[in-house]
FIBA-164504 format. One line per field, with one value per residue: residue in three letters; z negated, x negated, y negated of N, C-alpha, C in turn; residue number from 1. Coordinates in nm, 3 decimals, always signed. Each point is the difference from the previous one (the first is absolute). Last residue first. Layout:
// residues N
r = [Ala; ...]
nup = [Z; ...]
neast = [X; ...]
nnorth = [Y; ...]
caup = [Z; ...]
caeast = [X; ...]
canorth = [Y; ...]
cup = [Z; ...]
ceast = [X; ...]
cnorth = [Y; ...]
k = [NUM; ...]
// end
This chain:
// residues 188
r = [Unk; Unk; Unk; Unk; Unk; Unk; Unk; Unk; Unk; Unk; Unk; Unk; Unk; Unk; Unk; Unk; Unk; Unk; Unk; Unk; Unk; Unk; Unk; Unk; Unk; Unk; Unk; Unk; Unk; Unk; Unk; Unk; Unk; Unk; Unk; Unk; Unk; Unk; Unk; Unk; Unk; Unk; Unk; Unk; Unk; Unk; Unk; Unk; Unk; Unk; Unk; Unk; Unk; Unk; Unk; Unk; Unk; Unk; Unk; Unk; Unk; Unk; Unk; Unk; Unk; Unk; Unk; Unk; Unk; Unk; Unk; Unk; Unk; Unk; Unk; Unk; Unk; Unk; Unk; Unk; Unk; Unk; Unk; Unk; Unk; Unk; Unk; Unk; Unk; Unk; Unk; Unk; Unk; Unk; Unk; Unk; Unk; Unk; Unk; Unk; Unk; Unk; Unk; Unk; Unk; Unk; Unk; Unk; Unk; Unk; Unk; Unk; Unk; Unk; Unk; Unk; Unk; Unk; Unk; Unk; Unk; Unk; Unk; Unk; Unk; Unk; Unk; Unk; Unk; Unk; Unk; Unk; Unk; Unk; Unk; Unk; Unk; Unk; Unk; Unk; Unk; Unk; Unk; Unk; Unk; Unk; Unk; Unk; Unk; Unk; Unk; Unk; Unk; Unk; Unk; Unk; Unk; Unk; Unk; Unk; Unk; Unk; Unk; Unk; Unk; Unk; Unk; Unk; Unk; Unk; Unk; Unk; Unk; Unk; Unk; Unk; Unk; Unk; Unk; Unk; Unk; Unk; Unk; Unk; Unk; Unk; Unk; Unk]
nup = [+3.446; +0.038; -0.137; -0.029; +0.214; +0.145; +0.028; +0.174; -0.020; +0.138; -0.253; -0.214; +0.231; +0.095; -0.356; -0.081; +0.323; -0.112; -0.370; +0.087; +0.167; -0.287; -0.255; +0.111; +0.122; +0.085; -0.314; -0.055; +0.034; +0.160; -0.295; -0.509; -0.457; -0.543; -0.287; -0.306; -0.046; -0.034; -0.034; -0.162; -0.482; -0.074; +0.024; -0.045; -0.217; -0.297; -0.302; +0.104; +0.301; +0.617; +0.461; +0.479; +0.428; +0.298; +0.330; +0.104; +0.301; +0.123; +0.054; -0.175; -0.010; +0.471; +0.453; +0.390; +0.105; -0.068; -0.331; -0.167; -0.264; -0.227; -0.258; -0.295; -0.471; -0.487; -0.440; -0.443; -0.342; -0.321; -0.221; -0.017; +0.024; +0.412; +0.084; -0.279; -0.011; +0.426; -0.005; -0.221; +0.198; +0.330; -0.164; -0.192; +0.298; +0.124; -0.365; -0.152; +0.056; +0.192; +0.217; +0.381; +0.221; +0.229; +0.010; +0.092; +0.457; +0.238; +0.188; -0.039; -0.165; -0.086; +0.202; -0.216; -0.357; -0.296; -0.204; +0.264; -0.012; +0.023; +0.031; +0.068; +0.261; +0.087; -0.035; -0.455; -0.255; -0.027; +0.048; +0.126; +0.008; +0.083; -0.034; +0.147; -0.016; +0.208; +0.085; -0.038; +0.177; -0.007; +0.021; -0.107; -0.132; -0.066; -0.248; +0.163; +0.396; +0.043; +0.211; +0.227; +0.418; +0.502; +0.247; -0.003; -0.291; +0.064; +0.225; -0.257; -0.257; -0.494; -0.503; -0.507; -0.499; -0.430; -0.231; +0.030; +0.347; +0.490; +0.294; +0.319; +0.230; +0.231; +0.399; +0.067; +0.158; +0.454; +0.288; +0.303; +0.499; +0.340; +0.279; -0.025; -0.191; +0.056; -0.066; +0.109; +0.321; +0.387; +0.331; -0.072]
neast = [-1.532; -0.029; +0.227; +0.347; +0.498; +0.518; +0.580; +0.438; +0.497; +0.356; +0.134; -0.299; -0.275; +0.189; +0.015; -0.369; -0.074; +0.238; -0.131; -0.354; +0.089; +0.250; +0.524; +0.533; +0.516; +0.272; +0.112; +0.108; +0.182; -0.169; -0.334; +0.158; -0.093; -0.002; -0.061; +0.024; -0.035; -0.120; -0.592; -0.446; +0.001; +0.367; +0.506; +0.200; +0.060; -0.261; -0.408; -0.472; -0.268; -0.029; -0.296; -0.291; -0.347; -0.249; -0.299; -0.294; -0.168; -0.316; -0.018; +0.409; +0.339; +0.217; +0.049; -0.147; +0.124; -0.117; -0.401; -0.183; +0.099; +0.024; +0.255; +0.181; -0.136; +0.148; +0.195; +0.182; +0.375; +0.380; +0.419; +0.393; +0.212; -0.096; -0.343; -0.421; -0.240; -0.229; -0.455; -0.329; -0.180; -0.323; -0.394; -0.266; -0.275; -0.425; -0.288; -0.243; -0.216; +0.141; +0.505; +0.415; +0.477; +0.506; +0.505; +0.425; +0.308; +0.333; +0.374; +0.262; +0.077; -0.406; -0.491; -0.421; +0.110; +0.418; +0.253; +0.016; +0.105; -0.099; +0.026; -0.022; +0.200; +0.231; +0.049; -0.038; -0.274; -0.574; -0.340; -0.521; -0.307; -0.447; -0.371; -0.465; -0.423; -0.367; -0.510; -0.432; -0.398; -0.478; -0.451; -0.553; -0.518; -0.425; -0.086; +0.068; +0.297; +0.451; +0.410; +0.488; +0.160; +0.145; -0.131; -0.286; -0.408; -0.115; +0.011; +0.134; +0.116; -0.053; +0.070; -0.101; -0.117; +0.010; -0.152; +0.165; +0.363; +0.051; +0.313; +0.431; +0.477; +0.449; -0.076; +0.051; +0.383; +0.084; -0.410; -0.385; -0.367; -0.407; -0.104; +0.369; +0.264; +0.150; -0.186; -0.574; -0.398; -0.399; -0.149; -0.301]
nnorth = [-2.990; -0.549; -0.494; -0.287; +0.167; -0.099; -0.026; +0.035; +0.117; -0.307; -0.363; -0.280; -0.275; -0.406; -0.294; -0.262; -0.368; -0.415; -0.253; -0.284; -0.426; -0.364; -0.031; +0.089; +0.197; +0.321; +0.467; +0.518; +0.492; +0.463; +0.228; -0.067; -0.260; -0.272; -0.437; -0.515; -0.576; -0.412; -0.134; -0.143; +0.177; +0.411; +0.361; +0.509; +0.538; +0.291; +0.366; +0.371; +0.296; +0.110; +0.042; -0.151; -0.125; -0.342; -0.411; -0.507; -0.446; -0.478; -0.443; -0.337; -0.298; -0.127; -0.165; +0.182; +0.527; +0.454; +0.227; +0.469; +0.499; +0.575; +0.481; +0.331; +0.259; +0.197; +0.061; -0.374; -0.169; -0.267; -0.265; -0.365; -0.448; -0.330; -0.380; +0.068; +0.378; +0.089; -0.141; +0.254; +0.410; -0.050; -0.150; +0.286; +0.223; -0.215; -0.196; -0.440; -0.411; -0.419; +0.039; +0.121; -0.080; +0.160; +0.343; +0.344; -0.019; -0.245; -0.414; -0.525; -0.455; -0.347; -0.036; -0.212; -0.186; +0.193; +0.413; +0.530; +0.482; +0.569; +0.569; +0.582; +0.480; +0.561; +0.491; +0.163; -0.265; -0.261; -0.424; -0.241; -0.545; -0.340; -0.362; -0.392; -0.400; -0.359; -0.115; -0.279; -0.393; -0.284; -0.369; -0.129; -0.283; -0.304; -0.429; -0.418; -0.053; +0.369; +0.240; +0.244; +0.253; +0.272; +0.496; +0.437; -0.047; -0.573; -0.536; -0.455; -0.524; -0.280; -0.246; -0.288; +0.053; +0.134; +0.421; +0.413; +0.003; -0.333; -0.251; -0.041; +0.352; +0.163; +0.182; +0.506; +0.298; +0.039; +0.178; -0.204; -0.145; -0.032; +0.409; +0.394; +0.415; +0.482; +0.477; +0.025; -0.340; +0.002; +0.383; +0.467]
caup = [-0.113; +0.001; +0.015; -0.011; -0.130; +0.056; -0.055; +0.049; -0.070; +0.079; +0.039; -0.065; -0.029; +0.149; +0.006; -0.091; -0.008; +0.116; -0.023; -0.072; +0.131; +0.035; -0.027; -0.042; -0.018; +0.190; +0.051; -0.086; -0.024; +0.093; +0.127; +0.093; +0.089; +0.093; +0.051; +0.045; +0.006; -0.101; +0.087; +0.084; +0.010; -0.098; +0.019; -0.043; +0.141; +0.038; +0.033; -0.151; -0.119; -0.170; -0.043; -0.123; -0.048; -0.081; -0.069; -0.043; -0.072; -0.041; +0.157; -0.022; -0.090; -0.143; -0.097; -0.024; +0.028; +0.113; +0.042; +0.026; +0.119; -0.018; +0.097; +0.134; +0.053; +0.148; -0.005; +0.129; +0.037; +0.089; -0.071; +0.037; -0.122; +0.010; +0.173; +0.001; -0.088; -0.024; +0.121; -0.089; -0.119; +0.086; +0.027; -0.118; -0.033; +0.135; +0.075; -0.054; -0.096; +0.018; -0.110; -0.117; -0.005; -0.072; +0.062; -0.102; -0.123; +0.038; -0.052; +0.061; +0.047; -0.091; -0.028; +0.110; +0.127; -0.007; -0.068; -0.074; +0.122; -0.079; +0.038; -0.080; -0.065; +0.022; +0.147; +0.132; -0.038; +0.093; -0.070; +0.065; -0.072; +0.021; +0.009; -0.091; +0.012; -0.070; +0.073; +0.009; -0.085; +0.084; -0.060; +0.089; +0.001; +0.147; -0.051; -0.096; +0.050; -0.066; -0.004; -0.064; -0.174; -0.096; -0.013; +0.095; -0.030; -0.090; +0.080; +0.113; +0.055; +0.132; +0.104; +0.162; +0.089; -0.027; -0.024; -0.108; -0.165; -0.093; -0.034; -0.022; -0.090; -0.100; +0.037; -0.034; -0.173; -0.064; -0.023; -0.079; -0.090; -0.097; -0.076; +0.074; -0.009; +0.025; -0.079; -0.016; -0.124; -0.028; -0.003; +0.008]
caeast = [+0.015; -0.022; -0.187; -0.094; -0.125; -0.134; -0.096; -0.082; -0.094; -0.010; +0.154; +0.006; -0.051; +0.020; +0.125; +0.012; -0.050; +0.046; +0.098; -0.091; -0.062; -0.107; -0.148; -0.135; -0.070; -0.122; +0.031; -0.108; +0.052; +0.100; -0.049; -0.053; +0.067; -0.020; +0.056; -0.133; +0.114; +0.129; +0.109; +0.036; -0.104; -0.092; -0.103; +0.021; -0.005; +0.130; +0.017; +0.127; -0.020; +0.069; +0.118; +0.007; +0.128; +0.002; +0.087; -0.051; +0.071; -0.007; -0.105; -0.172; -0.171; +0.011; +0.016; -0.103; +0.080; +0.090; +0.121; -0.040; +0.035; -0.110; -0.005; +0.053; -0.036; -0.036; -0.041; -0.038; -0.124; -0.009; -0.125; -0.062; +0.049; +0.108; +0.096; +0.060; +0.073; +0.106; +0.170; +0.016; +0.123; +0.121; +0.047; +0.064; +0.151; +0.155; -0.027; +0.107; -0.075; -0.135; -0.082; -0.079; -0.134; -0.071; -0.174; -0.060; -0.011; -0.127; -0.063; -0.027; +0.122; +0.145; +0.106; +0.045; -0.050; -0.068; +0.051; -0.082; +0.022; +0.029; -0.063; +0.037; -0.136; +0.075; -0.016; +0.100; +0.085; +0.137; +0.011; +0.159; +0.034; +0.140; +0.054; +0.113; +0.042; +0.121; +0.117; +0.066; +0.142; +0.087; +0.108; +0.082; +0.132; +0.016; -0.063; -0.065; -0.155; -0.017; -0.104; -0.077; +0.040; -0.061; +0.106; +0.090; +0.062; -0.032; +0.021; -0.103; +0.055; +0.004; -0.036; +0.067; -0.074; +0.042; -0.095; -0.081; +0.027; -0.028; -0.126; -0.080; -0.187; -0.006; -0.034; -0.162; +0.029; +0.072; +0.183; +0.019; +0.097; +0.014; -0.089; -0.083; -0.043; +0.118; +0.114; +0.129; +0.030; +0.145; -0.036; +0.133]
canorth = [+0.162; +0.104; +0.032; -0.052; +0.012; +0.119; -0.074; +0.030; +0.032; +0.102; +0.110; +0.095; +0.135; +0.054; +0.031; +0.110; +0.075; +0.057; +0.041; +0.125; +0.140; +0.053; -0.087; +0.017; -0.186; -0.017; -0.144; -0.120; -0.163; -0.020; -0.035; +0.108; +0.027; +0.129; +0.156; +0.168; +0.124; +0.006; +0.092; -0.083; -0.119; -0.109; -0.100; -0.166; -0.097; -0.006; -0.134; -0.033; +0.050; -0.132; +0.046; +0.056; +0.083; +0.089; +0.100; +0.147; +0.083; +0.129; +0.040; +0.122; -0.079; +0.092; -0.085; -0.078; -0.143; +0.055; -0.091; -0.145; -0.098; -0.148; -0.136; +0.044; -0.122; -0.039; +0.114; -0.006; +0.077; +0.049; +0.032; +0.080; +0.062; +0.106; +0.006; -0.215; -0.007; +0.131; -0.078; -0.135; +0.003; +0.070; -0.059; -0.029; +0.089; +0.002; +0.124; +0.086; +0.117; +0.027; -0.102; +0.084; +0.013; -0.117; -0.038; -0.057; +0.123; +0.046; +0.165; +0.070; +0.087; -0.007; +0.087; +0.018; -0.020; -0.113; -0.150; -0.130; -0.055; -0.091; -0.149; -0.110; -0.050; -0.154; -0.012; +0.103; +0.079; +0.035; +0.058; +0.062; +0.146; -0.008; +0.088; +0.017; +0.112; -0.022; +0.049; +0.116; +0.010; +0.057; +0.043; +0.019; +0.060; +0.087; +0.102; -0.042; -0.012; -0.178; +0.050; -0.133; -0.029; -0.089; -0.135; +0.005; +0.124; +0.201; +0.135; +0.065; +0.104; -0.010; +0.097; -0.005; -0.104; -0.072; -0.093; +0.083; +0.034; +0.139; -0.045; -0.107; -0.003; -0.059; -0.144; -0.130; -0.038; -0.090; +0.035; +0.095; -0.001; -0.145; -0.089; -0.072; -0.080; -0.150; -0.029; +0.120; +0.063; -0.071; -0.143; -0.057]
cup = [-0.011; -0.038; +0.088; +0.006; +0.056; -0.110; +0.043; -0.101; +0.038; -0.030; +0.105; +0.062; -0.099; -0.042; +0.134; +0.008; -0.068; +0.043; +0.131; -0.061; -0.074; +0.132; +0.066; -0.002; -0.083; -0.075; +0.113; +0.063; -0.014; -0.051; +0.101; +0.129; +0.096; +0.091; +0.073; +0.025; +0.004; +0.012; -0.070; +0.125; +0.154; +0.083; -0.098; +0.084; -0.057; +0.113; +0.065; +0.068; -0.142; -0.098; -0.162; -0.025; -0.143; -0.033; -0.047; -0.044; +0.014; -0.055; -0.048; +0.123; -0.001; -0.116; -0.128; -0.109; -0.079; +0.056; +0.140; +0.014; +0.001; +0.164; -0.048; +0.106; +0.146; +0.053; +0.165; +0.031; +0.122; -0.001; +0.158; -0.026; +0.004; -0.192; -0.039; +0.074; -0.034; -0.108; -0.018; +0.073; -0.064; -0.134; +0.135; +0.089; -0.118; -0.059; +0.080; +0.078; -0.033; -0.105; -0.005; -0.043; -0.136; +0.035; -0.015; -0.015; -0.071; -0.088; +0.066; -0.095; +0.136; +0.054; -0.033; +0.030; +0.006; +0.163; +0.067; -0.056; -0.083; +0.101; -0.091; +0.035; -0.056; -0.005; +0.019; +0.054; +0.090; -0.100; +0.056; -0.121; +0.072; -0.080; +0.024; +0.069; -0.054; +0.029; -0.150; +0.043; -0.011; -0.087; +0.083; -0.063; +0.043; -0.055; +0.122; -0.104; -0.139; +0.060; -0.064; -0.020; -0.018; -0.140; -0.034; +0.014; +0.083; -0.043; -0.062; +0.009; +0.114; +0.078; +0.103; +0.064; +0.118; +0.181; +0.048; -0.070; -0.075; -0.127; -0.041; -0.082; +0.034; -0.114; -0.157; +0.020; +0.005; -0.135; -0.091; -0.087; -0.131; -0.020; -0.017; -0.047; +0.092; -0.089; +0.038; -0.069; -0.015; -0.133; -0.096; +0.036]
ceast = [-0.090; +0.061; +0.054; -0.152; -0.101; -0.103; -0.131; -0.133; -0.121; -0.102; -0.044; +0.162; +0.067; -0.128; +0.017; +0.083; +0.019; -0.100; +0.073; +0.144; +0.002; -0.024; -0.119; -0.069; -0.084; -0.023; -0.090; +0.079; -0.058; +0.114; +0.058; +0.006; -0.024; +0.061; -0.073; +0.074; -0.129; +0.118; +0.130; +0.076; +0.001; -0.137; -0.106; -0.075; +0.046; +0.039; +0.202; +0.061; +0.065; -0.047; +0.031; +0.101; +0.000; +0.118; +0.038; +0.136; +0.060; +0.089; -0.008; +0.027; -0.037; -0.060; +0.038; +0.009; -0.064; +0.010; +0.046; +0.059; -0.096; +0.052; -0.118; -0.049; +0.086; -0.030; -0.081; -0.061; -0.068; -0.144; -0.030; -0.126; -0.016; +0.055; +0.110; +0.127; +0.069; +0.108; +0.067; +0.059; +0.027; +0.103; +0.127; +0.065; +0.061; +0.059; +0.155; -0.047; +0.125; -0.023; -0.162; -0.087; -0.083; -0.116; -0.005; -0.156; -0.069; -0.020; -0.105; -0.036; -0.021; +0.105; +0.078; +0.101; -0.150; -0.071; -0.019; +0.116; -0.112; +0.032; +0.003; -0.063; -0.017; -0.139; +0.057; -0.001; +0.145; +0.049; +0.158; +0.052; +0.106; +0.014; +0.145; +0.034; +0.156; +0.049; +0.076; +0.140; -0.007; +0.133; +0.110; +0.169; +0.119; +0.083; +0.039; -0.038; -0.114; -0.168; -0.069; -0.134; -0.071; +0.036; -0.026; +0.118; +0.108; +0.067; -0.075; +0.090; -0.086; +0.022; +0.037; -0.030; +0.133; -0.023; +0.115; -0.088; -0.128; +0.016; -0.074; -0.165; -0.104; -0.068; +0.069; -0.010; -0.127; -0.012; +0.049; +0.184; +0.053; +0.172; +0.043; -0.133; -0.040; -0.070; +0.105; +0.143; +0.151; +0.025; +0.137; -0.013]
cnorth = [+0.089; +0.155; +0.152; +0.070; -0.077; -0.014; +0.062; -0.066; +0.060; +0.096; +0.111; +0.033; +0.066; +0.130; +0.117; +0.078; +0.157; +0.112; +0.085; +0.064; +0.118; +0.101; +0.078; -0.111; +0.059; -0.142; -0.047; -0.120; -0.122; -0.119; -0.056; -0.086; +0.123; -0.026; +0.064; +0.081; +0.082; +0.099; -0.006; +0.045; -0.040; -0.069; -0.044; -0.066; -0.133; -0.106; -0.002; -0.140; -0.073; +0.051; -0.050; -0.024; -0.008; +0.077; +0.122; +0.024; +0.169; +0.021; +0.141; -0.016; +0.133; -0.076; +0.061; -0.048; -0.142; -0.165; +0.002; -0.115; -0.116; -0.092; -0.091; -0.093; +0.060; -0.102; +0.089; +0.131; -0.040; +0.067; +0.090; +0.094; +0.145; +0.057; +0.089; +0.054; -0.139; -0.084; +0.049; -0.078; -0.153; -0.004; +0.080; -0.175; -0.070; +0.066; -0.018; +0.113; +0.100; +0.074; +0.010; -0.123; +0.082; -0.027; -0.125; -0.006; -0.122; +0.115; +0.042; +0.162; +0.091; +0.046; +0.010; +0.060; +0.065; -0.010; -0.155; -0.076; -0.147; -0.141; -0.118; -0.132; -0.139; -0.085; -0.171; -0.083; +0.048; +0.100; +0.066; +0.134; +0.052; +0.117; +0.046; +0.190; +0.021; +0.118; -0.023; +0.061; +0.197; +0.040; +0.096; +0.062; +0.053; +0.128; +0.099; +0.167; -0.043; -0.035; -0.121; +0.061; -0.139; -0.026; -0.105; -0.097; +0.055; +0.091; +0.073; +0.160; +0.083; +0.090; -0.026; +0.130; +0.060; -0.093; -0.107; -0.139; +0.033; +0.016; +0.123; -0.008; -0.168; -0.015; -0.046; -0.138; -0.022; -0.015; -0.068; +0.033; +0.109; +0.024; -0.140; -0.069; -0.095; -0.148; -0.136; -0.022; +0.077; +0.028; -0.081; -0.147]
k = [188; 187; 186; 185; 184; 183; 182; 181; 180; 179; 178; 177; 176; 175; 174; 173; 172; 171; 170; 169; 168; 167; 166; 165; 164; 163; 162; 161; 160; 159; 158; 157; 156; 155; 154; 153; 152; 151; 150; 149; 148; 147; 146; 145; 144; 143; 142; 141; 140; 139; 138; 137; 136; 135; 134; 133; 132; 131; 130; 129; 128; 127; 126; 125; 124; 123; 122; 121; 120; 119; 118; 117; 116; 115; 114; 113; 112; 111; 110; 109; 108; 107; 106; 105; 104; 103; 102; 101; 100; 99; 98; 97; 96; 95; 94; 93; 92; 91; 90; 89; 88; 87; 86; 85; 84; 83; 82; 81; 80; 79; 78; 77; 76; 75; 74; 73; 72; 71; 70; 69; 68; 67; 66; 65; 64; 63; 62; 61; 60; 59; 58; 57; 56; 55; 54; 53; 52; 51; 50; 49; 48; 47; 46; 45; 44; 43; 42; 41; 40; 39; 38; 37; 36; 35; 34; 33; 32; 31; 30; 29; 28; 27; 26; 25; 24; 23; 22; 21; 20; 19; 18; 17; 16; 15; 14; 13; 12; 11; 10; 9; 8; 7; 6; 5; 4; 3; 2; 1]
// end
């Protein structure tokens, strides 16, 4: 392959390393070299190499008769826009229990998960994930309600969703599941 992979150019590195100033592990200045297929920091003092981890987030499609529940933003990014209910996943959380756990912040909602429908790549530069994992699941208790950073939550059928959306990755989801083209992540 010539060239480094993934749109890396050589000597430039992606925008969230440059805000890697020192190494965490010894404290010393880093420097910026071409490894592992990009440029990373790289402390010249314990030869440390620092690589960012992807910013994973989840979505939830949760549907009752043929409707599917959005939630509208409270807050920025997005403010007063719709999106399904979805978040970041926390380091070490398991993706589904963090899927149910937006669900349940967002909608008051106790929820199952009960399908992987979608693994998206960031859609859009100025997303914050670079992954987002969606999931079907169905209600299992609880009571509709906004909450924590949604100040509405309805059901909408296919043929009413609202057109002021948050996120690529929201327009995406939205345009497979009306045309319930979601395609399987892994293998059949």
């Amino acid at each position: 392959m010539a060239g480094p992979p993934l749109g890396y150019p050589p000597g430039e590195p992606d925008a969230r390393t440059v805000q890697i100033k020192f190494c965490a592990h010894c404290g010393q200045a880093v420097v910026y070299r071409f490894t592992h297929g990009a440029v990373r920091p790289v402390c010249p003092a314990c030869q440390r190499i620092h690589f960012l981890d992807p910013k994973v987030a989840v979505a939830i499609i949760i549907e009752r008769d043929d409707a599917l529940l959005m939630i509208r933003r409270r807050g920025e990014p997005e403010r007063g826009k719709w999106s399904m209910p979805a978040g970041f996943v926390d380091a070490g959380e398991d993706v589904q229990r963090a899927a149910e756990r937006e669900a349940f912040e967002e909608t008051g909602l106790r929820v199952r998960v009960t399908e992987l429908l979608d693994v998206i790549p960031k859609s859009a530069p100025n997303e914050g994930a670079d992954i987002l994992i969606v999931y079907r699941a169905e209600v299992v208790g609880g009571e509709l309600r906004a909450g924590d950073d949604a100040d509405r939550a309805e059901f909408f059928r296919r043929e009413a969703l609202p057109g002021d959306l948050a996120f690529a990755a929201t327009r995406i989801v939205l345009q497979r599941w009306r045309a319930n083209a979601f395609r399987s992540p892994r293998p059949e």
